[in-house]
NULODO-297033 format. One record per residue: x, y, z of N, C-alpha, C in turn. Coordinates in Angstrom, 1 decimal. Atoms other than C-alpha are relative to their C-alpha. Example, Ala and Ser with C-alpha at 12.3 -4.5 7.8 and 13.67 -1.06 7.14 Angstrom:
2
+--------+--------+--------+--------+--------+--------+--------+--------+--------+
:     nu :     nv :     nw :    cau :    cav :    caw :     cu :     cv :     cw :
+--------+--------+--------+--------+--------+--------+--------+--------+--------+
:    0.9 :   -1.2 :    0.0 :   12.3 :   -4.5 :    7.8 :    0.9 :    1.2 :    0.0 :
:   -0.9 :   -1.1 :    0.0 :   13.7 :   -1.1 :    7.1 :   -0.8 :    1.1 :    0.8 :
+--------+--------+--------+--------+--------+--------+--------+--------+--------+
//
This chain:
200
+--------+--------+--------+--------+--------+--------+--------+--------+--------+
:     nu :     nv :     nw :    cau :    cav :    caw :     cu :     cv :     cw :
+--------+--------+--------+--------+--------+--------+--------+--------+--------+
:   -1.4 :   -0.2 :    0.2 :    8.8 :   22.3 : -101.2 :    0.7 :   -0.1 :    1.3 :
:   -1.2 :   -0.3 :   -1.4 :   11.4 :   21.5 :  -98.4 :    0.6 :    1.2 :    0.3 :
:   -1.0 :   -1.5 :    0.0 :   13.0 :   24.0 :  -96.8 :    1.6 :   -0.3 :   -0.4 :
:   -1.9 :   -0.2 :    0.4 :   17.1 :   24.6 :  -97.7 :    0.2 :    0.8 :    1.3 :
:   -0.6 :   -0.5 :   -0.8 :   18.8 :   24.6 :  -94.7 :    0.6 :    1.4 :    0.0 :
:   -1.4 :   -1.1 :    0.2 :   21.3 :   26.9 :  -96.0 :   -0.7 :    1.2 :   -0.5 :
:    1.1 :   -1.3 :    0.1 :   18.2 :   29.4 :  -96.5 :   -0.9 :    0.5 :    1.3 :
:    0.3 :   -0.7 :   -1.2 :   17.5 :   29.7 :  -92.8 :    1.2 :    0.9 :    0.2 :
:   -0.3 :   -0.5 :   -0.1 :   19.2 :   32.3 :  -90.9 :   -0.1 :   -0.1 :    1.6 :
:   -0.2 :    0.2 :   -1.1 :   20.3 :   31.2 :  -87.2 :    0.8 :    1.1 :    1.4 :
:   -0.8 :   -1.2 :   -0.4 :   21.4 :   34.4 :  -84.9 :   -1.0 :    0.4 :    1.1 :
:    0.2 :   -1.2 :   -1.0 :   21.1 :   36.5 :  -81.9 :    0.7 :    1.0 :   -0.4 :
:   -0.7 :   -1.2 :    0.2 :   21.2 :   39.8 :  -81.8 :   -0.3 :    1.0 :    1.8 :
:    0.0 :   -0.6 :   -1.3 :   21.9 :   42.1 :  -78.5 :    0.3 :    1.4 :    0.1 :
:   -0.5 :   -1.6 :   -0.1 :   22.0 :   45.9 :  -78.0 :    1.6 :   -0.2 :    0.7 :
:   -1.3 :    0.0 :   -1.0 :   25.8 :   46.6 :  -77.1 :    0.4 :    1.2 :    0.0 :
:    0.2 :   -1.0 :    0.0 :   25.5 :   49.8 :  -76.5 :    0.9 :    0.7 :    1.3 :
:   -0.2 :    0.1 :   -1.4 :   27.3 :   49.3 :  -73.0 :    1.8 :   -0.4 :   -0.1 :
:   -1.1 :    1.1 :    0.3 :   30.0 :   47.0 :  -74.3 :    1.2 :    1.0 :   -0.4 :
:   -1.1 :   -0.2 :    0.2 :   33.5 :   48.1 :  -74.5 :    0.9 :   -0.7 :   -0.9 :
:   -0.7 :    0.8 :    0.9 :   34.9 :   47.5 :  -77.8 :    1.1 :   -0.8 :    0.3 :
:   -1.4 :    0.7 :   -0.6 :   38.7 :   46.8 :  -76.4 :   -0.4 :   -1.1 :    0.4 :
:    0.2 :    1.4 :   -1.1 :   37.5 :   44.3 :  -74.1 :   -0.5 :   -0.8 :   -0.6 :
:    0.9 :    0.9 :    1.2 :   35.3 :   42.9 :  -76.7 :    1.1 :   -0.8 :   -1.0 :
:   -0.8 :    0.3 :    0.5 :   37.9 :   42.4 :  -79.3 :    1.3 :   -0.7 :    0.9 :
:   -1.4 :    1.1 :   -0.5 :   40.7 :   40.9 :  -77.0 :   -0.7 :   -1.1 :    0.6 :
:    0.7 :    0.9 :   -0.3 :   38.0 :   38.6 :  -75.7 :   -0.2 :   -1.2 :   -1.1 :
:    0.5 :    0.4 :    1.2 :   37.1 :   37.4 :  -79.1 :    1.3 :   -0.8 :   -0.6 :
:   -1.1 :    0.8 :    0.4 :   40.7 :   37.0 :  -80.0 :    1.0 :   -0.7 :    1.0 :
:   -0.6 :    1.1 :   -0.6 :   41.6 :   35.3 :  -77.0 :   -0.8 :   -1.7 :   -0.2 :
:    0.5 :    0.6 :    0.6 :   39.3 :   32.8 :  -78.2 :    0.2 :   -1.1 :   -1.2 :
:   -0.7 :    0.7 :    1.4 :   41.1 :   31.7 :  -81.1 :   -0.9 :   -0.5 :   -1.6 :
:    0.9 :   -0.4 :    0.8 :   38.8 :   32.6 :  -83.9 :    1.2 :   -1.0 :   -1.8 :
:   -0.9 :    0.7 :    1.2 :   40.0 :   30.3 :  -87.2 :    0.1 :    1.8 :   -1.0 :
:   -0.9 :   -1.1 :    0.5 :   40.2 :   33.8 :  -89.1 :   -1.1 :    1.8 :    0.7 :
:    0.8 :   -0.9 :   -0.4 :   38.4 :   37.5 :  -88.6 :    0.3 :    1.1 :   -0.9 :
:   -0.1 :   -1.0 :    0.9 :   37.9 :   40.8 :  -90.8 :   -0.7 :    1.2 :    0.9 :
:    1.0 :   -1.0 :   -0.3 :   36.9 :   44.2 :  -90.1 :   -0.1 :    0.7 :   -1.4 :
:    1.2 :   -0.3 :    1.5 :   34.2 :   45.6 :  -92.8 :   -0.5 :    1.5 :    0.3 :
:    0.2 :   -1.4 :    0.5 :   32.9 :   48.7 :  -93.6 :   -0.9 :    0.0 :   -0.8 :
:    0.4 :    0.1 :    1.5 :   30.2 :   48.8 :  -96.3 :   -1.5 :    0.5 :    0.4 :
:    1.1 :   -0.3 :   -0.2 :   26.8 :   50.1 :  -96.9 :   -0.9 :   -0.7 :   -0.3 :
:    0.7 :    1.3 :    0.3 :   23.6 :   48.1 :  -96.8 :   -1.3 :    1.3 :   -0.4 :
:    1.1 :   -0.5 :    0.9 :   20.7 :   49.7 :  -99.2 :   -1.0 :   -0.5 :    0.1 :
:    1.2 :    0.9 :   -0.1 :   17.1 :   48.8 :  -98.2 :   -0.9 :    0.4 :   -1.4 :
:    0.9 :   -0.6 :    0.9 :   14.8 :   48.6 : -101.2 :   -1.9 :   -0.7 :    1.0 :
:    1.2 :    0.3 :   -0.2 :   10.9 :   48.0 : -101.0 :   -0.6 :    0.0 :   -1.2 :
:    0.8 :    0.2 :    1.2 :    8.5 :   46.6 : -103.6 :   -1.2 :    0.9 :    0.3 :
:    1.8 :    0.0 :    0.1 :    5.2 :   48.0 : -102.2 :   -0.7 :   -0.8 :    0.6 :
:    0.7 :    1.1 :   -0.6 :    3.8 :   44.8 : -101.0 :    0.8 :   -0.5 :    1.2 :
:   -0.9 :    0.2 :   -1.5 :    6.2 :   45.0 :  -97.5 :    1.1 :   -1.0 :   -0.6 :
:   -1.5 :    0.8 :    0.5 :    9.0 :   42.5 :  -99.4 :    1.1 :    1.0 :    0.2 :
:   -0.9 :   -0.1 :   -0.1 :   12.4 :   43.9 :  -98.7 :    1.2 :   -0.8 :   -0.6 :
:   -1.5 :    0.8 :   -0.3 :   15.7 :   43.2 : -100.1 :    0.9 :    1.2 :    0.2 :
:   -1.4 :   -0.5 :   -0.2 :   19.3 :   44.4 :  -99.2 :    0.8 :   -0.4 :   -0.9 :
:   -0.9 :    0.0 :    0.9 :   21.8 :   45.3 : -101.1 :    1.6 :    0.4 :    0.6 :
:   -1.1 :   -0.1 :   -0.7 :   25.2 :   44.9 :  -99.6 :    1.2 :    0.0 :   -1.0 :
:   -1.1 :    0.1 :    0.8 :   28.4 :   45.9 : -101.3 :    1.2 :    1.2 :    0.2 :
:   -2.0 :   -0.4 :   -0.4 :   32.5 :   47.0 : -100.9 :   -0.2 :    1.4 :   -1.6 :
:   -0.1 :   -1.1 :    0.8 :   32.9 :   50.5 : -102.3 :    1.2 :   -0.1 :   -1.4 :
:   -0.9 :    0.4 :    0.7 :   35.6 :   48.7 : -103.9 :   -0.3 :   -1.5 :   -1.2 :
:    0.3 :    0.6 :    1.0 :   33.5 :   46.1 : -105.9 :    0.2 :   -1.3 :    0.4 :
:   -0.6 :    1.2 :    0.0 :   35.1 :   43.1 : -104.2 :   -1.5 :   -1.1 :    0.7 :
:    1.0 :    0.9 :   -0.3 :   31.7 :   41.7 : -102.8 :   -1.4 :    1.2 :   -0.7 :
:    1.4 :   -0.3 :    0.7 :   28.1 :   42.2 : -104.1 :   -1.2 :   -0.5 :   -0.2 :
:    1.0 :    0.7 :   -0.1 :   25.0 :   41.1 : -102.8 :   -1.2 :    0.6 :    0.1 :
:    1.1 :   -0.4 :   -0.6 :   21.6 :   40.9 : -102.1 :   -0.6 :   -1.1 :    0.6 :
:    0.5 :    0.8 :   -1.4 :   19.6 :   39.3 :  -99.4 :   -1.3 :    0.5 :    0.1 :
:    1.2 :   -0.2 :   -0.1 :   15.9 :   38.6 :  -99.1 :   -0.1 :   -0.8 :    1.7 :
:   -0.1 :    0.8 :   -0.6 :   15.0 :   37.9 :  -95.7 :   -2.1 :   -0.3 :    1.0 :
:    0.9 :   -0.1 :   -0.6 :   11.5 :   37.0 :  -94.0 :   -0.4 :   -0.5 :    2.0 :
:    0.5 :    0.7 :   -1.3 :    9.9 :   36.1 :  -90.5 :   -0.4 :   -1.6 :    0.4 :
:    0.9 :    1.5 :   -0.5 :    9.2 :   32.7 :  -89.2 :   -0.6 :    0.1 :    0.9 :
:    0.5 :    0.0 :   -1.2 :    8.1 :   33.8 :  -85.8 :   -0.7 :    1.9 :    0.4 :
:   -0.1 :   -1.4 :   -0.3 :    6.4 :   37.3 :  -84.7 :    0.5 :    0.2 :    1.3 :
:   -0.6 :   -0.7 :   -1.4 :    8.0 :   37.1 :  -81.1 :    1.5 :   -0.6 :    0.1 :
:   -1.3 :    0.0 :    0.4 :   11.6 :   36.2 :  -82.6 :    0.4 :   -0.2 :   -0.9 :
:   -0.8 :    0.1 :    1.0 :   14.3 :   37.0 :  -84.9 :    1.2 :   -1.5 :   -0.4 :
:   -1.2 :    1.1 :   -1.0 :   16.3 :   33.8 :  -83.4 :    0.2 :   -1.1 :   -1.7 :
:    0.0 :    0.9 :    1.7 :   15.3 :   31.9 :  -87.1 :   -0.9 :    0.5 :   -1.0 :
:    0.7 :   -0.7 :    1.5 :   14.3 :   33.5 :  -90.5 :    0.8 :   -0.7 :   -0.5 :
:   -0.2 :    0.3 :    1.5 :   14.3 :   32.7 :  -93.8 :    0.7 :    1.3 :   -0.6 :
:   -1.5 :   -0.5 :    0.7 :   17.8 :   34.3 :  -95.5 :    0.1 :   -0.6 :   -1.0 :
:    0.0 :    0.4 :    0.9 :   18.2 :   34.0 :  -98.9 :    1.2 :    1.4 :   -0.8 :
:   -1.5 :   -0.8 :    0.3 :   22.0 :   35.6 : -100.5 :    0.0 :   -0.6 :   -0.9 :
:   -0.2 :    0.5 :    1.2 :   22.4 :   35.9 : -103.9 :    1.4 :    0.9 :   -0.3 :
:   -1.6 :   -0.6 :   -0.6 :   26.3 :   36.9 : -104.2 :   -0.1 :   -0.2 :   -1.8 :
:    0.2 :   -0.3 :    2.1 :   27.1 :   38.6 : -108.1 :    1.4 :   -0.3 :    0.1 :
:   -1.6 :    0.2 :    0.3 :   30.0 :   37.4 : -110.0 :    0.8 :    1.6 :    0.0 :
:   -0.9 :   -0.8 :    0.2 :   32.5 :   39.8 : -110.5 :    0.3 :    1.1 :   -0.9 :
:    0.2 :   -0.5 :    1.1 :   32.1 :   40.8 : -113.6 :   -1.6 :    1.0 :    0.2 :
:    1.0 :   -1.0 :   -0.8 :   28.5 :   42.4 : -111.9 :    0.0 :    1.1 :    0.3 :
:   -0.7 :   -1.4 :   -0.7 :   28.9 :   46.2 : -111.2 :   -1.4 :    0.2 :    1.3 :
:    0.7 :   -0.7 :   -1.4 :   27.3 :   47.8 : -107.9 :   -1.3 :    0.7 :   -1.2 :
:    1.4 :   -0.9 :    0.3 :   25.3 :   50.2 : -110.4 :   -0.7 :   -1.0 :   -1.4 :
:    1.1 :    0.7 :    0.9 :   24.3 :   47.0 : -112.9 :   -1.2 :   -0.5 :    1.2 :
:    1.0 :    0.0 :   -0.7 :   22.2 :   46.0 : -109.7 :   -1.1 :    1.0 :    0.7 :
:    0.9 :   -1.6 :   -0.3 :   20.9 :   49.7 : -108.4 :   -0.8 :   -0.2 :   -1.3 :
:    1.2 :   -0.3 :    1.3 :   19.5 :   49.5 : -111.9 :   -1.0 :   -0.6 :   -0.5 :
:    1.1 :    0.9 :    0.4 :   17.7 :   46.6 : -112.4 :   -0.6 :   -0.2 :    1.4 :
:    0.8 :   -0.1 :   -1.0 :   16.1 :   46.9 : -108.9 :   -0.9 :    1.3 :   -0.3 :
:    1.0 :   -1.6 :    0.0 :   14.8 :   50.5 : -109.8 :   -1.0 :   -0.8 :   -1.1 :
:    1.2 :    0.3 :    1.2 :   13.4 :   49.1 : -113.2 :    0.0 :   -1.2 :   -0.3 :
:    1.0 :    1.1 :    0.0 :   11.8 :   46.3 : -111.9 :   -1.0 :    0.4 :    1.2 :
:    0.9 :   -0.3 :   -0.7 :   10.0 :   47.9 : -109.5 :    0.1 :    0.2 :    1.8 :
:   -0.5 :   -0.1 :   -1.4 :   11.8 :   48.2 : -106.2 :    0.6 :    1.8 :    0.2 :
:   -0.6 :   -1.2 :   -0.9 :   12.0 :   51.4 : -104.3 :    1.2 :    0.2 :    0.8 :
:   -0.7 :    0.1 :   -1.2 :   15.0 :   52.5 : -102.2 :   -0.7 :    1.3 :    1.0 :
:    0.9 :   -0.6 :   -1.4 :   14.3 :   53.2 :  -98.8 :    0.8 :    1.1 :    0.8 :
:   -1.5 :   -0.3 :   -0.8 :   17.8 :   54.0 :  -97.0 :    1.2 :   -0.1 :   -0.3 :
:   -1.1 :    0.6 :    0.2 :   21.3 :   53.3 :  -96.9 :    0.5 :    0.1 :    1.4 :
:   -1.1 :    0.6 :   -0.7 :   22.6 :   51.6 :  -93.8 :    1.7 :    0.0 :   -0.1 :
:   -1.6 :    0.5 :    0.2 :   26.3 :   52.7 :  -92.8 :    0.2 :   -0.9 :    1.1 :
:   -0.5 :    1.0 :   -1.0 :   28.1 :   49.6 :  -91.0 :    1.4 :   -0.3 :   -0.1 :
:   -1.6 :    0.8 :   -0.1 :   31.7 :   48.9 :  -89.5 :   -0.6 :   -0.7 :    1.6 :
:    0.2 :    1.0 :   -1.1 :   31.8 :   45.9 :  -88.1 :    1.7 :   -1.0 :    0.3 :
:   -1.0 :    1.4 :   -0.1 :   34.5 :   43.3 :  -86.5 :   -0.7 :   -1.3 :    0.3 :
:    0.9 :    1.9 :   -0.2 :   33.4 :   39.7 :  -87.2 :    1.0 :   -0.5 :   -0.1 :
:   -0.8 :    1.4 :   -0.1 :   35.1 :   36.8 :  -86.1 :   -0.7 :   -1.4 :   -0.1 :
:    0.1 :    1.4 :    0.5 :   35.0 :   33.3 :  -87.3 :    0.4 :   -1.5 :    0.8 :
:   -0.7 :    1.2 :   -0.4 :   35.0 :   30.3 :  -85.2 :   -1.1 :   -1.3 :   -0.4 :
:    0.3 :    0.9 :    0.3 :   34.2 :   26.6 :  -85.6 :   -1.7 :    0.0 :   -0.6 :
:    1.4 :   -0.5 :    0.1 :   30.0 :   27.1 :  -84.9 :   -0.5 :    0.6 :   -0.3 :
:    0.9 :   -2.0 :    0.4 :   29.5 :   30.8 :  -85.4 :    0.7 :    0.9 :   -0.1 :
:   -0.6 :   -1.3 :    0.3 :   30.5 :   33.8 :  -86.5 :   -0.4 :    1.3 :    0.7 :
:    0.3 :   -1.0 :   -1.4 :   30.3 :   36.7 :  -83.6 :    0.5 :    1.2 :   -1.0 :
:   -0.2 :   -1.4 :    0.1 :   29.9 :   40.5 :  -84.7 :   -0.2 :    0.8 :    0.8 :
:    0.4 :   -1.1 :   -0.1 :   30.2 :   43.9 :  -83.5 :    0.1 :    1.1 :   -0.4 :
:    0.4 :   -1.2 :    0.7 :   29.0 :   46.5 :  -85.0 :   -0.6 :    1.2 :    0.4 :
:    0.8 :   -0.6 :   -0.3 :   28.1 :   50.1 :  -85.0 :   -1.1 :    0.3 :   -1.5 :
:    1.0 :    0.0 :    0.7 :   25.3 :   51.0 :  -87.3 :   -0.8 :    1.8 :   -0.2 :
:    1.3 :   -1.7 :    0.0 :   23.2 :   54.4 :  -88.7 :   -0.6 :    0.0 :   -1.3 :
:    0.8 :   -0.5 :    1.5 :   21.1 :   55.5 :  -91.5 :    0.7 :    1.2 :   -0.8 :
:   -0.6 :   -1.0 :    0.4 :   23.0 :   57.6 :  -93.7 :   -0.7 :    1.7 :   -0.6 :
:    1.0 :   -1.1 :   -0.2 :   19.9 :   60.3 :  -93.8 :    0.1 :    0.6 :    1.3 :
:    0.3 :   -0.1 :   -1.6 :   19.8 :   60.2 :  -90.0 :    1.1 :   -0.3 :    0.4 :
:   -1.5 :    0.2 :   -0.3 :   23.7 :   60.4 :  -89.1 :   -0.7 :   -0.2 :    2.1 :
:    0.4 :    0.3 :   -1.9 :   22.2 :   60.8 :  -85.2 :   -0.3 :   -1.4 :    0.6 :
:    0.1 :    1.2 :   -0.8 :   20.8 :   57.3 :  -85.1 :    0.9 :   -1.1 :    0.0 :
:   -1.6 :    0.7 :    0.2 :   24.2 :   55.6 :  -84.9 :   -0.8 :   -1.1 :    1.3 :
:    0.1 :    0.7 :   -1.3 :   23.8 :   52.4 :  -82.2 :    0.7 :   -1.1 :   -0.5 :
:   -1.4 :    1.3 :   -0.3 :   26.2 :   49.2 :  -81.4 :   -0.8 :   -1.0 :    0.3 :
:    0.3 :    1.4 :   -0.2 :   25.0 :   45.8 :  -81.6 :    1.1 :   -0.7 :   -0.1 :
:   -1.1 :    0.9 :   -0.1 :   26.5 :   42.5 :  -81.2 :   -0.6 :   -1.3 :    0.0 :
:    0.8 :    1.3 :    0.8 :   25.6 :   39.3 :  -83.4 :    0.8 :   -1.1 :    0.4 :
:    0.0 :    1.5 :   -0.4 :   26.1 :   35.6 :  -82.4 :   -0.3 :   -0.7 :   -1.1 :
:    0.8 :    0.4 :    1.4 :   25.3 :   33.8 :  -86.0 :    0.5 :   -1.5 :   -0.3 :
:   -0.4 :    1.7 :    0.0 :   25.3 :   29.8 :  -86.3 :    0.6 :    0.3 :   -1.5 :
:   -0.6 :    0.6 :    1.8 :   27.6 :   28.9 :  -89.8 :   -1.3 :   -0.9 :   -0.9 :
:    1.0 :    0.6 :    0.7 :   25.3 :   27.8 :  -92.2 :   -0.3 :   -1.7 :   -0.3 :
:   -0.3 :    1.0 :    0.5 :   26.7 :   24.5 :  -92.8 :   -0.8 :   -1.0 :    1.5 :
:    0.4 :    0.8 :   -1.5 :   25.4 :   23.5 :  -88.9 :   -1.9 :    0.3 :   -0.1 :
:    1.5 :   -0.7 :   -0.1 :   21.6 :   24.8 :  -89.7 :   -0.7 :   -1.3 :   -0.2 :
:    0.8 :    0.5 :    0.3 :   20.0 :   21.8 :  -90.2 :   -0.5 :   -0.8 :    1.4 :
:    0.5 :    0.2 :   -1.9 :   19.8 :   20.7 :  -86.1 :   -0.5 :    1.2 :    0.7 :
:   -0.1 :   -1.3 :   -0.5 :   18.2 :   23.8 :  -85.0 :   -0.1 :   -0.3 :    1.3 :
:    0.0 :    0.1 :   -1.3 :   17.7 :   22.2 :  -81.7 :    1.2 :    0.2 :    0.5 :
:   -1.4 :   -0.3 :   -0.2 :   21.7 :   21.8 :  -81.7 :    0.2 :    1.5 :   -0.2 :
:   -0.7 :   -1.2 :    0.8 :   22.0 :   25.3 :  -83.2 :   -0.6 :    1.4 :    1.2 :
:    0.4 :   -1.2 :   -0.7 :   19.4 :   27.2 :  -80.6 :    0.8 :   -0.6 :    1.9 :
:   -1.0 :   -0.3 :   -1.0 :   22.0 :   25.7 :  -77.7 :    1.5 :    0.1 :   -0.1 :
:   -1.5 :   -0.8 :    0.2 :   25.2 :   26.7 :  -79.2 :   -0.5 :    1.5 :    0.3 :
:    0.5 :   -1.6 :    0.2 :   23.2 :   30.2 :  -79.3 :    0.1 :    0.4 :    1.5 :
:    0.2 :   -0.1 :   -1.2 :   22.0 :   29.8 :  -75.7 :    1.1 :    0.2 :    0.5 :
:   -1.4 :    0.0 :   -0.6 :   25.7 :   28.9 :  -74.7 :    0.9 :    1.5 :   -0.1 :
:   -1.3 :   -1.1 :    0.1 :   27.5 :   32.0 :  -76.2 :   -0.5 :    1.2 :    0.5 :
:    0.6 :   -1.1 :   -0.8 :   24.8 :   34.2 :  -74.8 :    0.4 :    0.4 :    1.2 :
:   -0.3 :    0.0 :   -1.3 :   25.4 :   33.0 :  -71.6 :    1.3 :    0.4 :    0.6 :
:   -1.6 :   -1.0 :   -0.2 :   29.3 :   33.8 :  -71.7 :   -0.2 :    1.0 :    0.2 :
:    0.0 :   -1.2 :    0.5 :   29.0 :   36.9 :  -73.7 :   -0.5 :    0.8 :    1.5 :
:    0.6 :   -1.1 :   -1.1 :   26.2 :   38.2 :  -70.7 :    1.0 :    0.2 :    1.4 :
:   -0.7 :   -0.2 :   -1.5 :   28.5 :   37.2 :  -67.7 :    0.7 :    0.9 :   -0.3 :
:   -1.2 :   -0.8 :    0.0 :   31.5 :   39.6 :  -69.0 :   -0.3 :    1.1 :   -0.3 :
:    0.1 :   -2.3 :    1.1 :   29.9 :   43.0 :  -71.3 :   -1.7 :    0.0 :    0.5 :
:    1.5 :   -0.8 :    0.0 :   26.8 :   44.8 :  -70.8 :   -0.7 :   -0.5 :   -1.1 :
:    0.6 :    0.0 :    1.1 :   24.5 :   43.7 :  -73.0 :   -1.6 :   -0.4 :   -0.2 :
:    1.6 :    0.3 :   -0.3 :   20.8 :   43.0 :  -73.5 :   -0.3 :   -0.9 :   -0.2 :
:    1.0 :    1.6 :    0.9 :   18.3 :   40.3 :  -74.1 :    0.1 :    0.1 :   -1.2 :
:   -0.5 :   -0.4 :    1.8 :   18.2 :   39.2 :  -77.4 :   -0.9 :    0.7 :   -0.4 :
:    1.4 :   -1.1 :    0.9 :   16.0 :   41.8 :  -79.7 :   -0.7 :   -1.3 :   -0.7 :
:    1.1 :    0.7 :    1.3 :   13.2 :   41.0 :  -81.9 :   -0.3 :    0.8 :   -0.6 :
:    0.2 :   -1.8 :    1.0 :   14.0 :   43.8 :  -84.2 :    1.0 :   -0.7 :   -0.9 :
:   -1.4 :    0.2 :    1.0 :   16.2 :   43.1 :  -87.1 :    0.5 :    1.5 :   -0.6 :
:   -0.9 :   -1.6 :   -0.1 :   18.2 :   46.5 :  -88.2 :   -1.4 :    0.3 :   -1.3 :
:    0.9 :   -0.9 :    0.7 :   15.5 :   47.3 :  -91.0 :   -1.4 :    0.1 :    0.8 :
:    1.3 :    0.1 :   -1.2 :   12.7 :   46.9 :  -88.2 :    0.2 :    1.2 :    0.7 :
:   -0.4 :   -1.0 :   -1.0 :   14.9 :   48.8 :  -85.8 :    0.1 :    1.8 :   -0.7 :
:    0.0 :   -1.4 :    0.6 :   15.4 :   51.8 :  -88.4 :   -1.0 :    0.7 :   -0.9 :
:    1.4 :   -0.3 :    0.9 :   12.1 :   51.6 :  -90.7 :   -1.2 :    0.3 :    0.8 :
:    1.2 :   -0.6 :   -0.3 :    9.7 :   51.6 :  -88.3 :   -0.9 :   -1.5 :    0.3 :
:    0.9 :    1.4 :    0.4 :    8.1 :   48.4 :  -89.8 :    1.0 :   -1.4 :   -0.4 :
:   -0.2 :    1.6 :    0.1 :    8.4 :   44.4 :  -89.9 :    0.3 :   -0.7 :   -0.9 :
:   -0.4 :    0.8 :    1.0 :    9.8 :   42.1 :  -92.2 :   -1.5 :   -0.6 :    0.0 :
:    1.1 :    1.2 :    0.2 :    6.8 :   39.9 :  -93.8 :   -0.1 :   -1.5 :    0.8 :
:   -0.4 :    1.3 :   -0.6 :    6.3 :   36.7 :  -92.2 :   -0.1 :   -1.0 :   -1.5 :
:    0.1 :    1.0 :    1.0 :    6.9 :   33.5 :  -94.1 :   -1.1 :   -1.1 :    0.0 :
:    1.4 :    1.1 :   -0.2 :    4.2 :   31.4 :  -95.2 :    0.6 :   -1.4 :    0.2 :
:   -0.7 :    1.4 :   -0.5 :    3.9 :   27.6 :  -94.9 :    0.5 :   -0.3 :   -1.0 :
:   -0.7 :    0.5 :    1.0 :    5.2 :   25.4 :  -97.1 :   -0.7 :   -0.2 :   -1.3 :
:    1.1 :   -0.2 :    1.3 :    4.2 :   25.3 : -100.6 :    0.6 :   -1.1 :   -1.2 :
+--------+--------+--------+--------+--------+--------+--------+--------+--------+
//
């Protein structure tokens, strides 16, 4: 089976732990971002048992409602996974999904709180966010995502030097780190997303 571009997952992610929101945000919108939101929302890890993971992302207000399976392509980078977003109609409630995950067999693990400001330009969509486990209010930390548009994923050679490029900005102006090789349920579980097998 081919892969589906639009089932990869193109991103850096950088501790910004350092970074000064203000300066961040007027940077971003000097930039001229075609639009931008700030979010709020919690992200629910479940587990089957056999290390599979999905996320469950959704507006306390109903207006989005997803889930997201995502795996490894690489053990010494996050830079491209396999992303898979299944987005519920409307008519979907938050707890028709809580419930057919319980009884089919998925555990919850956590619940990720996240406010983030994401901006939207041509290439990529740029976040920052802070982040915690809603058990563990202490482990709060600030990242800051670089994320190619899905519609550009099929040149990853083109896609891992748009990445390179915005890195290289981003590091000259804010504190920030190398990219991680943790994805946020890595960084707060403990343990690894699965890797993806080959093709089948």
């Amino acid at each position: 089976m081919t892969e589906n571009p639009h089932h990869s997952e193109l991103e850096i992610k950088m501790d910004a732990e350092k970074v000064d929101l203000h300066s961040f945000l007027s940077w971003c919108f000097a930039k001229g971002p075609s639009s931008y939101k700030y979010i709020a929302s919690p992200d629910t890890m479940y587990s089957n048992g056999n290390g599979n993971i999905i996320r469950h992302r959704y507006s306390a207000d109903g207006e989005f409602n997803q889930t997201t399976v995502k795996l490894r392509k690489s053990s010494k980078s996050i830079k491209n996974r396999l992303e898979i977003d299944l987005d519920y109609a409307s008519h979907i409630a938050v707890d028709d999904v809580q419930q057919f995950l319980l009884y089919t067999g998925w555990k919850e693990e956590f619940t990720l709180q996240k406010s983030a400001w994401v901006f939207f330009f041509e290439e990529v969509s740029v976040a920052i966010y802070t982040v915690y486990r809603k058990d563990l209010p202490k482990t709060k930390r600030t990242f800051l995502e670089v994320e190619i548009n899905k519609h550009l994923n099929s040149d990853t050679s083109k896609c891992e030097l748009i990445l390179e490029q915005w890195r290289k900005d981003i590091s000259k102006l804010f504190n920030v780190s190398k990219p991680l090789n943790e994805s946020l349920w890595e960084i707060f579980s403990g343990k690894k997303y699965l890797k993806k097998k080959g093709k089948r």
